[in-house]
Structure formats: structure tokens, C-alpha cells
Kinemage of the C-alpha trace (Angstrom):
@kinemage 1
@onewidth
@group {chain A} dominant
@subgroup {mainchain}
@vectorlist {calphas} color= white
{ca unk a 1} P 144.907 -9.839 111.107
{ca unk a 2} L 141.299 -11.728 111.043
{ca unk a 3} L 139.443 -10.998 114.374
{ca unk a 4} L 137.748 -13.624 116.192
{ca unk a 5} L 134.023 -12.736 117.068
{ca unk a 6} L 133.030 -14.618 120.460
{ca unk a 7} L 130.349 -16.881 120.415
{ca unk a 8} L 128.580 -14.528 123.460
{ca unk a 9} L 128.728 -11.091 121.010
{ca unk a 10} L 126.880 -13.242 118.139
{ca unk a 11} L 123.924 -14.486 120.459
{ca unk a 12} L 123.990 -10.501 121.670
{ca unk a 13} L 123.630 -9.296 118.147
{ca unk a 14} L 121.217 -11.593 117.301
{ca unk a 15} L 119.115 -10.927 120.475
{ca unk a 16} L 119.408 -7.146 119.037
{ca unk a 17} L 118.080 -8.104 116.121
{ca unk a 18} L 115.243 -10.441 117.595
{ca unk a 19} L 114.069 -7.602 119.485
{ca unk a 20} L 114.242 -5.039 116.414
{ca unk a 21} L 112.305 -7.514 114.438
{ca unk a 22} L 109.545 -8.154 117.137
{ca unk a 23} L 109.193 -3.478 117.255
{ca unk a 24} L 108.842 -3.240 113.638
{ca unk a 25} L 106.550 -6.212 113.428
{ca unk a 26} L 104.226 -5.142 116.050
{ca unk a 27} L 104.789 -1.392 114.471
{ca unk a 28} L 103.289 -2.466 111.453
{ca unk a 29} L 100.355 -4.177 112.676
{ca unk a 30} L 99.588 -1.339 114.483
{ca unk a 31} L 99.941 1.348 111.468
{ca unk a 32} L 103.174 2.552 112.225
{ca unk a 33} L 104.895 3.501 108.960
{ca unk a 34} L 107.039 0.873 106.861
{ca unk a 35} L 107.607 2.981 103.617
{ca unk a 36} L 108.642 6.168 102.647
{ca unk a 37} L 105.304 8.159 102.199
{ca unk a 38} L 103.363 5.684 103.613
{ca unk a 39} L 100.961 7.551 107.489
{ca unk a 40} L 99.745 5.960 110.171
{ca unk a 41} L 96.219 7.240 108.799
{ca unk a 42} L 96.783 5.902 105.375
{ca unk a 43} L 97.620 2.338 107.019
{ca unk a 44} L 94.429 2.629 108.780
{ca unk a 45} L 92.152 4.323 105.821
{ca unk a 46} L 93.201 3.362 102.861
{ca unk a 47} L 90.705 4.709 100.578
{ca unk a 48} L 92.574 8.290 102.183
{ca unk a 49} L 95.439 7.672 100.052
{ca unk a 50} L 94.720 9.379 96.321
{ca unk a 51} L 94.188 12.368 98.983
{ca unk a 52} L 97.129 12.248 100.870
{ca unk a 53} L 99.537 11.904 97.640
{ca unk a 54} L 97.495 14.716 96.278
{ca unk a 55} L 97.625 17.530 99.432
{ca unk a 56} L 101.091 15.947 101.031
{ca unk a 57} L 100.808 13.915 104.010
{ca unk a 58} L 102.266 17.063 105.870
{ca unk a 59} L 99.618 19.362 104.920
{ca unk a 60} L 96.772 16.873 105.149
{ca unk a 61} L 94.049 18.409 106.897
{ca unk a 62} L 90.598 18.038 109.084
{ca unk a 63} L 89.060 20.503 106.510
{ca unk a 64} L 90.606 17.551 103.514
{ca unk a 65} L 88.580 14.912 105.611
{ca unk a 66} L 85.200 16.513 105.750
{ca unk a 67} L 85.265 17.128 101.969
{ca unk a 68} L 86.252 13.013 101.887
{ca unk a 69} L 83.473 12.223 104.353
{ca unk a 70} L 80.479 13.981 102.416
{ca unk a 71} L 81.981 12.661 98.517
{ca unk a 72} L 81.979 9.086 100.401
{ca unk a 73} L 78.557 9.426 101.704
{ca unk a 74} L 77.738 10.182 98.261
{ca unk a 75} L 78.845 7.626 97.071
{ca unk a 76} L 77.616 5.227 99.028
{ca unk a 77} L 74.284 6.918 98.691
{ca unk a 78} L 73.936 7.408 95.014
{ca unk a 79} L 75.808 4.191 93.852
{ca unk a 80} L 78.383 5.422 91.760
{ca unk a 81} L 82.294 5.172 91.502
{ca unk a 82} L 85.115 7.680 91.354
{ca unk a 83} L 85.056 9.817 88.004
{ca unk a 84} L 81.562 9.118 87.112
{ca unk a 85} L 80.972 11.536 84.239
{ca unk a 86} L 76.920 12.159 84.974
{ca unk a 87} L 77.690 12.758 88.757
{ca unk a 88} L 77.745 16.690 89.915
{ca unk a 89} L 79.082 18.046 92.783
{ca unk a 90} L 77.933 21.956 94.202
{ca unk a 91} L 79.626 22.668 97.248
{ca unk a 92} L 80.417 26.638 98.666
{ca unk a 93} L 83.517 25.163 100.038
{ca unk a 94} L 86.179 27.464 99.213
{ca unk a 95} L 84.869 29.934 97.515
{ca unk a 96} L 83.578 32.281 100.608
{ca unk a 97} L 82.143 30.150 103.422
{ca unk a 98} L 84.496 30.062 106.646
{ca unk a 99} L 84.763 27.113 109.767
{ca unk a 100} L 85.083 30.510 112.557
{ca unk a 101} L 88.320 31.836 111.575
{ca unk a 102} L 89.339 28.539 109.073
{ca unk a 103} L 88.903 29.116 105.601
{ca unk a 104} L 87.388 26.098 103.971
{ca unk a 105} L 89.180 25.871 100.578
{ca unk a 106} L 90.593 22.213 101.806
{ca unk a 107} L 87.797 20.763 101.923
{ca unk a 108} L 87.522 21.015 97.832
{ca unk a 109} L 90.479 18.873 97.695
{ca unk a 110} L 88.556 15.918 99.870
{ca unk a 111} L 85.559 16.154 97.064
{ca unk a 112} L 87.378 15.991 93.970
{ca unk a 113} L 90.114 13.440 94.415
{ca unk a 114} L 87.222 10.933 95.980
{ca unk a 115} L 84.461 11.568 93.824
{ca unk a 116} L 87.176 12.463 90.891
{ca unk a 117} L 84.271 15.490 89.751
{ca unk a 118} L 86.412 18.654 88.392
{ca unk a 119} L 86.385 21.721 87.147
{ca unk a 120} L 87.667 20.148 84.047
{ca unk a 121} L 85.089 17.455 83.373
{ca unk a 122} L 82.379 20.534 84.182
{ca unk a 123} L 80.799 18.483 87.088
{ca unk a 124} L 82.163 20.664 89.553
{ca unk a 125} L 80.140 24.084 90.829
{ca unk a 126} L 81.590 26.174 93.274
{ca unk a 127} L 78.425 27.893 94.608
{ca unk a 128} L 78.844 31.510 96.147
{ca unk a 129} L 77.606 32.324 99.898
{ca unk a 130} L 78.093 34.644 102.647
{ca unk a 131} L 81.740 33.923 104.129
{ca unk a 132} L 79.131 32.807 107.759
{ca unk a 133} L 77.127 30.655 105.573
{ca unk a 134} L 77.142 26.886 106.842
{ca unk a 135} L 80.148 24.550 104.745
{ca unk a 136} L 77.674 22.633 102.305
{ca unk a 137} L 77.892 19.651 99.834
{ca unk a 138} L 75.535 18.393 97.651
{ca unk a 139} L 75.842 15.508 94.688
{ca unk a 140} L 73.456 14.994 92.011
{ca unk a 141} L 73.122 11.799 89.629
{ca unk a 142} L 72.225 13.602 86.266
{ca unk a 143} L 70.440 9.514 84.955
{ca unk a 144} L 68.146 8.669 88.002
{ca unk a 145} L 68.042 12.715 89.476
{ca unk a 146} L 68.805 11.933 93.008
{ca unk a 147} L 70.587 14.414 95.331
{ca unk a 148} L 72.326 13.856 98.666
{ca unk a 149} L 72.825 17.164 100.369
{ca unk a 150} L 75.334 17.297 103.482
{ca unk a 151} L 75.620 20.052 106.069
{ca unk a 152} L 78.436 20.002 108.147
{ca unk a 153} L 78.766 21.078 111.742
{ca unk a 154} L 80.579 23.904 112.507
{ca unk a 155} L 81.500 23.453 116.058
{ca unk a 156} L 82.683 20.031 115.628
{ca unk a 157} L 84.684 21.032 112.770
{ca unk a 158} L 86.311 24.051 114.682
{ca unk a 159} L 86.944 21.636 117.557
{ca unk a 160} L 88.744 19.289 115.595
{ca unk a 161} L 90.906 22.508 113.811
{ca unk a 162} L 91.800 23.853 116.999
{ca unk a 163} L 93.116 20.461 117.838
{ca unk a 164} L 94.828 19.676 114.519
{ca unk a 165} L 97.118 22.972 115.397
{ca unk a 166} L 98.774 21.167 118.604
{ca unk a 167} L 98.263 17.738 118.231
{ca unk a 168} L 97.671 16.887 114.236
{ca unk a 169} L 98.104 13.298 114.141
{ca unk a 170} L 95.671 12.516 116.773
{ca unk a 171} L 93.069 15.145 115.939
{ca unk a 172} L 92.887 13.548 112.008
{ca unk a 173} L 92.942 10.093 113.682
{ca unk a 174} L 90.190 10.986 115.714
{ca unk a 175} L 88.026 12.812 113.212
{ca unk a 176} L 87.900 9.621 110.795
{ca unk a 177} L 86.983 8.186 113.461
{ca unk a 178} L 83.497 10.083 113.761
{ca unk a 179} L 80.166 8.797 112.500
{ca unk a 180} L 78.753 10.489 109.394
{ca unk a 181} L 75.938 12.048 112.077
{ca unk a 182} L 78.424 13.624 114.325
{ca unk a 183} L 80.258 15.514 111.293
{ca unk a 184} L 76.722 16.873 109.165
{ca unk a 185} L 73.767 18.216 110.744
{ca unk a 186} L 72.113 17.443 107.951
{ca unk a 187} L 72.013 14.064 105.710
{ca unk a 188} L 68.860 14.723 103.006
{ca unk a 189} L 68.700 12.662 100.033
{ca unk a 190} L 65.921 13.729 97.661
{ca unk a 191} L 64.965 13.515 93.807
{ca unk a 192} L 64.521 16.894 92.223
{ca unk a 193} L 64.106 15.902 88.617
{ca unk a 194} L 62.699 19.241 87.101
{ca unk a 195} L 59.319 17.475 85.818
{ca unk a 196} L 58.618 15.649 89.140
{ca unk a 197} L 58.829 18.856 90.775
{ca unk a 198} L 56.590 20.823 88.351
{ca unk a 199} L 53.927 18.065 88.461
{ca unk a 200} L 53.790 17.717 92.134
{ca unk a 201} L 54.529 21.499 93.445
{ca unk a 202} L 52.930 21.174 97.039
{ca unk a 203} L 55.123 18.280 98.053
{ca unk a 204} L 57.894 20.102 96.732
{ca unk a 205} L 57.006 23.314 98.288
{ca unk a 206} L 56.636 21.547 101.710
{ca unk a 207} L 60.767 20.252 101.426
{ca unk a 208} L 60.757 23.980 100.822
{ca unk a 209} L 59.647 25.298 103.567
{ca unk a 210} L 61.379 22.849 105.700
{ca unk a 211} L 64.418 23.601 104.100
{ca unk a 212} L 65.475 19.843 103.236
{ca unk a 213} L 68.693 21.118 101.581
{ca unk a 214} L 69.678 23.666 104.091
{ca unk a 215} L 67.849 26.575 102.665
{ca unk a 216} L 69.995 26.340 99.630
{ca unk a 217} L 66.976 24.190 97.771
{ca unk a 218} L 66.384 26.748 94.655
{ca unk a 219} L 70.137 26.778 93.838
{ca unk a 220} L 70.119 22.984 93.993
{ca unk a 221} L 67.144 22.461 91.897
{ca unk a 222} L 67.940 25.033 89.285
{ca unk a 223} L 71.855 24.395 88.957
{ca unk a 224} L 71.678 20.633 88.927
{ca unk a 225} L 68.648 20.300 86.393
{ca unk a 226} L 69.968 23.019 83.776
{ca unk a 227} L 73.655 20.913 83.905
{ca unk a 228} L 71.536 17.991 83.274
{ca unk a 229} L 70.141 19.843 79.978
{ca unk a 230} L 73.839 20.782 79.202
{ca unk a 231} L 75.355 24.172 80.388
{ca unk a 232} L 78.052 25.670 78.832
{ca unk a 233} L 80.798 26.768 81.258
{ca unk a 234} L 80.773 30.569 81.354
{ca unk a 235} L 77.186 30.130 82.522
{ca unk a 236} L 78.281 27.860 85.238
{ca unk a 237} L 80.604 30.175 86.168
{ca unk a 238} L 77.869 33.106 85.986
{ca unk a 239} L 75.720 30.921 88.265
{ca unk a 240} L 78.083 30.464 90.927
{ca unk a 241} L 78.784 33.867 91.529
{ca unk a 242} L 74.789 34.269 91.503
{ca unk a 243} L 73.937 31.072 93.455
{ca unk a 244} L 71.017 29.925 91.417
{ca unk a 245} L 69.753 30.015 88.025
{ca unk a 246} L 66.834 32.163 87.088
{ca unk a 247} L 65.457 33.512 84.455
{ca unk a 248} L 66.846 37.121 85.036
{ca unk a 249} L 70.313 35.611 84.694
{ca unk a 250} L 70.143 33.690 82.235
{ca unk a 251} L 69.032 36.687 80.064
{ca unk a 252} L 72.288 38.115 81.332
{ca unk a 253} L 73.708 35.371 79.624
{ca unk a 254} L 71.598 36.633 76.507
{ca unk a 255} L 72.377 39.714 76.588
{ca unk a 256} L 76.362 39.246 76.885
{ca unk a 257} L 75.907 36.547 73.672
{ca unk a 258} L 74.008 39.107 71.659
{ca unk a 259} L 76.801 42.135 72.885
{ca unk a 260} L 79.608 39.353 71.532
{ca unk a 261} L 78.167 39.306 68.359
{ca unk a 262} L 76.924 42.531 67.829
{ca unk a 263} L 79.034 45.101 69.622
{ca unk a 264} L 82.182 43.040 69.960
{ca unk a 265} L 85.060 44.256 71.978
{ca unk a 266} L 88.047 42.589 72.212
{ca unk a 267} L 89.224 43.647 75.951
{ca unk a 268} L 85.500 44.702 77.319
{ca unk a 269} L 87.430 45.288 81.248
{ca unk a 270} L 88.646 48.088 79.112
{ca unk a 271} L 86.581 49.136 76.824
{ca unk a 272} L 82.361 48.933 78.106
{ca unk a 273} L 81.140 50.971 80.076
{ca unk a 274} L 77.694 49.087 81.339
{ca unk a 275} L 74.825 50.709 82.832
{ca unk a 276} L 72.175 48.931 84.330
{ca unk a 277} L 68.989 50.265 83.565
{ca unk a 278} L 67.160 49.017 85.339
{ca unk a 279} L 69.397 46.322 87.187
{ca unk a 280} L 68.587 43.039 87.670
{ca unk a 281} L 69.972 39.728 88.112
{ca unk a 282} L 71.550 39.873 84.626
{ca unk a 283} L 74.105 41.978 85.535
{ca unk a 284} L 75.969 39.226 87.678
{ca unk a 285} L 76.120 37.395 84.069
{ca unk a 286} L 77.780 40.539 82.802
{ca unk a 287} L 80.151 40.562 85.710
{ca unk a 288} L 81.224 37.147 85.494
{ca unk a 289} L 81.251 37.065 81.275
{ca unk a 290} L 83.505 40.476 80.757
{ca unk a 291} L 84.871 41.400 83.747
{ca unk a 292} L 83.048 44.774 84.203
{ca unk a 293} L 83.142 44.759 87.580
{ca unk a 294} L 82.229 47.801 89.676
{ca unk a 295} L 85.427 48.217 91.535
{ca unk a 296} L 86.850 48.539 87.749
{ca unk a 297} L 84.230 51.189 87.143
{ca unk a 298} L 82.943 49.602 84.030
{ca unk a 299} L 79.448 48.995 86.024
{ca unk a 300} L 76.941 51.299 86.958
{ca unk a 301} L 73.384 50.975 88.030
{ca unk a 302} L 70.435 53.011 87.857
{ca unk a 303} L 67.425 52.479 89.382
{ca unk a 304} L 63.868 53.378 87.765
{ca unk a 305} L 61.052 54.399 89.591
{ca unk a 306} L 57.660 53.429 89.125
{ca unk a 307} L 56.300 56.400 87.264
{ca unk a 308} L 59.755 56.170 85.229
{ca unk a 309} L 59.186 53.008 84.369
{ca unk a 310} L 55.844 53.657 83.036
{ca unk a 311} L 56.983 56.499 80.990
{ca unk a 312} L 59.129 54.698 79.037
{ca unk a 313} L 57.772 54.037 75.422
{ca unk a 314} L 56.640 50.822 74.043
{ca unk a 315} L 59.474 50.082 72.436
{ca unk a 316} L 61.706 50.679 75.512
{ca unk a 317} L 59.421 49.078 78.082
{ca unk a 318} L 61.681 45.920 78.010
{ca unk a 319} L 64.772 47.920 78.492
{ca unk a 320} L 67.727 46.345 80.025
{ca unk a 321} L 71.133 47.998 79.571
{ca unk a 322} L 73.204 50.891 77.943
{ca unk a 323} L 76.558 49.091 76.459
{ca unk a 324} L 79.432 51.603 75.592
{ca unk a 325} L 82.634 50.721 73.745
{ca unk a 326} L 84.979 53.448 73.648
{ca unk a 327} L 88.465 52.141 72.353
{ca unk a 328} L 91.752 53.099 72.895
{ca unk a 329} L 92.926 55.629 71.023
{ca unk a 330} L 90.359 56.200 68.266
{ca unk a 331} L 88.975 59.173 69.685
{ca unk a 332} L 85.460 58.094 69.589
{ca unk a 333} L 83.026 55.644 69.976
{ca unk a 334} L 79.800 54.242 69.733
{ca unk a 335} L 77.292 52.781 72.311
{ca unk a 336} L 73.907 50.182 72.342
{ca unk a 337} L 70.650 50.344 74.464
{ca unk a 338} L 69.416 47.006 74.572
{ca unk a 339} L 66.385 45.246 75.770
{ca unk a 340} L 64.903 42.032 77.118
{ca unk a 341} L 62.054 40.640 75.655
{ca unk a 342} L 60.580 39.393 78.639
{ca unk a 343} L 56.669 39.126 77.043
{ca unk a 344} L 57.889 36.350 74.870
{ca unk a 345} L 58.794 34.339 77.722
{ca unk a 346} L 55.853 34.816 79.609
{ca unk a 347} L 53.448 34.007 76.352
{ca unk a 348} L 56.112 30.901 75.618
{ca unk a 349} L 55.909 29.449 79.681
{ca unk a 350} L 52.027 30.466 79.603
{ca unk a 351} L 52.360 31.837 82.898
{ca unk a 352} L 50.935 34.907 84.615
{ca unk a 353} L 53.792 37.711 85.681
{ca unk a 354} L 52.166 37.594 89.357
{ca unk a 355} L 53.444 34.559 90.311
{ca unk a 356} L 57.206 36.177 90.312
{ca unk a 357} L 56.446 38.284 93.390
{ca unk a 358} L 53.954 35.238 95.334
{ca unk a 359} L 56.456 33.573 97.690
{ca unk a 360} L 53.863 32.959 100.073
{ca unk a 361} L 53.413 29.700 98.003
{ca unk a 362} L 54.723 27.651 95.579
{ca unk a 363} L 54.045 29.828 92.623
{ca unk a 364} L 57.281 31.649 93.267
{ca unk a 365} L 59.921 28.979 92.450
{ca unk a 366} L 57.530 27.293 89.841
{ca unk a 367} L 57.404 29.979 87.706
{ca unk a 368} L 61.217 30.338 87.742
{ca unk a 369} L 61.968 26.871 87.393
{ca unk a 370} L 59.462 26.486 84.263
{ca unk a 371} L 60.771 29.717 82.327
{ca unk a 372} L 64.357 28.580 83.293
{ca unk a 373} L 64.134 25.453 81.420
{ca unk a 374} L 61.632 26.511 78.555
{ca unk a 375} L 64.714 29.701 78.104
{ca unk a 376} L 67.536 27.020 77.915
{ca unk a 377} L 66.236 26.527 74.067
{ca unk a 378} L 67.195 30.131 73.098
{ca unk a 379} L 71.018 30.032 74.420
{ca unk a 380} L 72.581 29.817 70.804
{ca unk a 381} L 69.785 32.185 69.462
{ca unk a 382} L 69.943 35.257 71.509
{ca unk a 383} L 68.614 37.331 68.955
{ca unk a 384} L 65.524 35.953 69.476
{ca unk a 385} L 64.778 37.182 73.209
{ca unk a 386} L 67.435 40.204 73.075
{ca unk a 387} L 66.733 43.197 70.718
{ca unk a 388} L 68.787 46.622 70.439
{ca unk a 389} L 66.131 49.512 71.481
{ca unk a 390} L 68.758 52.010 70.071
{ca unk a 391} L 72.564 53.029 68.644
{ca unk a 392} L 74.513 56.100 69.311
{ca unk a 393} L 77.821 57.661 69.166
{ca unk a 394} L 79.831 59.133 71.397
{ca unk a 395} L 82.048 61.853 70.750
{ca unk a 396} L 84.359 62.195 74.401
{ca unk a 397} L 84.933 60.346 77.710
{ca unk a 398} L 82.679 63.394 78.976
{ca unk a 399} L 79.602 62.466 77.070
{ca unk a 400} L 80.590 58.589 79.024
{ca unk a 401} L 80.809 60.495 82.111
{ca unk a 402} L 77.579 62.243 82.161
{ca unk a 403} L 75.457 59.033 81.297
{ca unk a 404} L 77.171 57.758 83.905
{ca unk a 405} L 76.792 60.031 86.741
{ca unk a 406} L 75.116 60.496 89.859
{ca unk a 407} L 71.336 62.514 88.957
{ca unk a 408} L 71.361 61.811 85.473
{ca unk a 409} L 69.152 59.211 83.454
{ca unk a 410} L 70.966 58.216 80.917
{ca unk a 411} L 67.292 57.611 78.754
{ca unk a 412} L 66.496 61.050 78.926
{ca unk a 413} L 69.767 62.022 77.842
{ca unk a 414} L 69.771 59.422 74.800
{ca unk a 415} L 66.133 60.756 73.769
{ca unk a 416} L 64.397 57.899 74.630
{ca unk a 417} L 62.402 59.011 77.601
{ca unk a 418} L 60.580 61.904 78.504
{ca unk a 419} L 62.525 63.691 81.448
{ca unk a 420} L 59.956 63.602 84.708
């Protein structure tokens, strides 16, 4: 039986619908959401939205924004566009460095999908700091050599992560909202191409002492100018778990390239034992390269005194490490003493050893900087700076054991030093 709809219930529904028209309207000039997917904050910021599809819009976070805030800054600064190939980004975001009690691994996500850097594309350097050590990004254009460095504030960032706990929505709204100067402490744009620095050391070494980058100025200069030369990416990995480059690491690098090729292992975690003798900023290359860490007890370090060190014969004064391979099951093996030919260097930079120990100036950096990039030619050639001082055999884990252990030098034992 067809029902009759009154005239009265028709002007009602479409009164309904009048009214549900004029909400959604008004909803969506306002930045309510239309579409599946689609935030209030993505309405409002749509250059936000490669980030939100990328973290979820549930899980999008204050710590997300800060990381989009300094990559926009940077780009805005430096002129360049998302996935810029000669663009890199150093940043301890993640990696150690904490907002109070907020970890700050977030904040990585903000960086890459603005500024599209990556580990991938090897324009992306996850610098290592103390867990207190202020949340940091810097971007450097490898063609004109101009860096932006950005500081963020702490306090305002744990203000606006307390808030994001209770009220989320507002607390993101709110923190776009900010003025690059209320979220960084520190805005400092600056060229550090390597031969503008060299030439003009004093005005360098003033940015220096007023810490234009933070205090992190050596690890800016040294990482970004090496990548410029080309760095492959197990040193890049070396020199974020060191912070800088110098020349004592990149002999590490040396020294594990020369080990590769001439006391190869094929699972070194299990099969060097390392001793650092002396130790120096190599052994962080070491570390990173085979995976002889100390709490796996494949890394030991022994100190030499003054008088030990000038005991040692000529041939030894350069000496660097002890390198034993012991493998599984053979019942024997065979170890390496090798050395550092650190006179070269010196003789090739034409600079006087002093100036590694003057940090009351600008000799200190200079010095580093110069042998750093004068060292970068001998990466494929390790042979040329690394030399083996001398091979042995081992017969037991107890012969290991006793080079190893507490009171013993290991030189005396091998017959290269006189015991004191």
C-alpha cells in the first residue's frame, strides 16, 4: 500500500538537511575533517601532510613538528627543495639526546620526510651526544657551503609534551603555531667551506669561541666538509658514534681497511681480540667497523706511560694496536701489531706536532682540519699510512688471556719492548 508523505514532514526533512548542510559547510571552512585521513592540522598546514601519512595522524607528535620546523627553516634559508641530493642534514636527534624524560627519536621523522635527506641517499648523520645534550639540527649545502644550525628549546618543548599527553590536538595546534624564535634558542647560519676557514682562522676561531653552532662547531665543520669530498658510509657511521672527524679516527678507519685486507676475518665480533696500545680515537673506528665492542670483550686498552712510550724502539714508536684472530675450532691462531705512521702526515700537512695540544688558539682545530682533509687522499691506500710492526702466533686462549690482562704489557710480552 503506497504511503502518502505530508507536505509538513518534507519541509521538516529538508529543514534537517538545510541545517546539516550549513554544520558541515562551516566545519570545513574551519578545518574540521571532510575525508577519511584527512586532521584538522593537515587542513590548516598542509605542507604537514607527507608527515602525517608517514607517522599516522594518531601518533603524530610535538617532537615530529620540531624536526619539521628546523628542515623548513632550512629550507627557506638555504634555498633548496625536498630531496635535494647535495643537501646534508646532522642532527643528535634520536640517537641519545633526551627533551627531560622524552626521548627525541620523533623528531628524525619531521627532518627526513620534509627535507627528504636519508640514510639511504647518505645525506643523513646521526651525530652522537650525551643523552642531556641540547636537541640539535644543522643543514649544509655541499655547492655554495652554507650551514644553518638550529637549537631547540628544551623547556618549551617539554611544555608542549606535557600538554600533548592530555590535550593532543590543541597542544600540536598550538605548537605550529609558534614563531621559529620561540621553538630554537639558536638560529646561526654560517659558511664553513674548509678553505675559507683555513685562510681566515681568527674569524673562524672567534665563531669558535662564541660557540655559533652550539658548541658542536668542530663536528660541523669536519663532518660536513669530508661528505662534501665524498665519505664512504662505514666512516659516516664511525663518525657519528665519535662526533667529529679527526685525524686519529680516520686512521682508525686505516687501520680497520689495512686489517680487512691483511688479516681478514670473516666474523671479527668473534674472532679479534683488539688491544689498544696505546688508545686513541681510532678505536671508535674499530668499534663501529667490526663490532669489537668492550661489553663483547673483544676490546681492551692499555695505556703507555711516558717513559714507556719512549722506550719503545724506532720501529714501534708509531705503534697503534695488537689484532688477534683466533678461529673457531682450529686450535690456533695468529695475531698482528700494527702501527700508524703518523710522521708522514705531519711532513705531508707541513705542520708542527705542537699545535695538537694548543687549544688556547686556533692552532688546535686548524691542524686537525688540514691533516683531515690532506688524509682523505689515502682512504683506498691504507698501506701507505698503516704498516705491520710485527706477526705472531698463538698457540691457546691462555697466551690471548695474558696479553690481555690486567698488569701485563702485551709489548714486553711479544719482545718488542724492553720490560721497565
Amino acid at each position: 500500500m503506497l504511503k502518502i508523505i505530508s507536505k509538513s514532514a518534507i519541509l521538516s526533512g529538508l529543514a534537517i538537511l538545510l541545517v546539516l548542510g550549513t554544520v558541515l559547510i562551516g566545519g570545513c571552512a574551519r578545518g574540521t575533517p571532510t575525508l577519511p585521513g584527512e586532521t584538522l592540522i593537515v587542513n590548516d598546514y598542509p605542507s604537514l601532510k607527507p608527515l602525517v601519512d608517514f607517522v599516522g595522524e594518531q601518533d603524530l607528535s610535538v617532537l615530529n613538528l620540531v624536526g619539521f620546523k628546523a628542515a623548513d627553516k632550512a629550507m627557506e634559508e638555504l634555498g633548496f627543495e625536498k630531496g635535494a641530493p647535495d643537501i646534508l642534514a646532522l642532527t643528535d636527534a634520536g640517537y641519545m639526546a633526551q627533551v627531560g624524560d622524552y626521548t627525541t627519536e620523533k623528531a628524525l621523522d619531521g627532518v627526513i620526510m620534509t627535507s627528504g635527506v636519508s640514510r639511504g641517499k647518505g645525506n643523513l648523520v646521526n651525530v652522537h651526544k650525551a643523552y642531556n645534550s641540547p636537541l640539535w639540527f644543522a643543514f649544509f649545502d655541499k655547492q655554495s657551503k652554507d650551514c644553518i644550525y638550529l637549537e631547540a628549546k628544551s623547556e618549551v618543548l617539554r611544555t608542549y609534551l606535557d600538554r600533548e599527553r592530555t590535550d593532543k590536538d590543541a597542544a600540536l595546534r598550538d605548537f605550529m603555531e609558534l614563531e621559529d624564535e620561540e621553538v630554537f634558542a639558536r638560529i646561526a647560519k654560517e659558511n664553513i667551506a674548509a678553505d675559507r676557514l683555513l685562510n681566515n682562522p681568527e674569524d673562524w676561531q672567534e665563531k669558535m669561541v662564541a660557540m655559533v653552532f652550539g658548541g658542536n662547531e668542530f663536528s660541523i665543520i669536519t663532518i660536513s666538509n669530508l661528505w662534501a669530498m665524498g665519505l664512504p658510509n662505514d666512516f659516516l657511521k664511525a663518525a657519528e658514534l665519535h662526533d667529529h672527524i679527526c685525524p686519529g679516527l680516520t686512521s682508525g678507519y686505516l687501520i680497520a681497511e689495512y686489517l680487512k685486507e691483511n688479516l681478514p676475518s670473516s666474523d671479527p665480533r668473534k674472532e679479534y681480540t683488539i688491544i689498544a696500545i696505546p688508545p686513541w680515537c681510532k678505536d671508535d673506528a674499530l668499534v663501529q667497523i667490526f663490532e669489537t665492542n668492550v661489553g663483547h670483550k673483544r676490546l681492551y686498552v692499555k695505556h703507555l706511560t711516558q717513559e714507556q712510550m719512549e722506550q719503545l724502539p724506532e720501529y714501534a714508536k708509531n705503534v697503534a694496536n695488537i689484532v688477534i684472530r683466533w678461529e673457531k675450532g682450529a686450535g690456533s691462531g695468529d695475531g698482528m701489531v700494527v702501527g700508524f705512521d703518523w710522521d708522514k702526515v705531519y711532513q705531508g700537512t707541513d705542520l708542527p706536532k705542537e699545535w695538537l695540544r694548543d687549544f688556547s688558539t686556533w692552532h688546535w682545530w686548524y691542524v686537525r682540519l688540514k691533516m683531515d682533509i690532506w688524509m682523505m687522499d689515502y682512504l683506498d691506500n691504507p698501506e701507505a699510512l698503516v704498516f705491520t710492526i710485527k706477526e705472531f702466533e698463538v698457540g691457546s686462549p691462555a697466551e690471548i688471556d695474558k696479553l690481555k690482562s690486567a698488569g701485563v704489557n702485551p709489548l714486553v710480552e711479544l719482545g718488542i719492548m724492553p720490560e721497565t
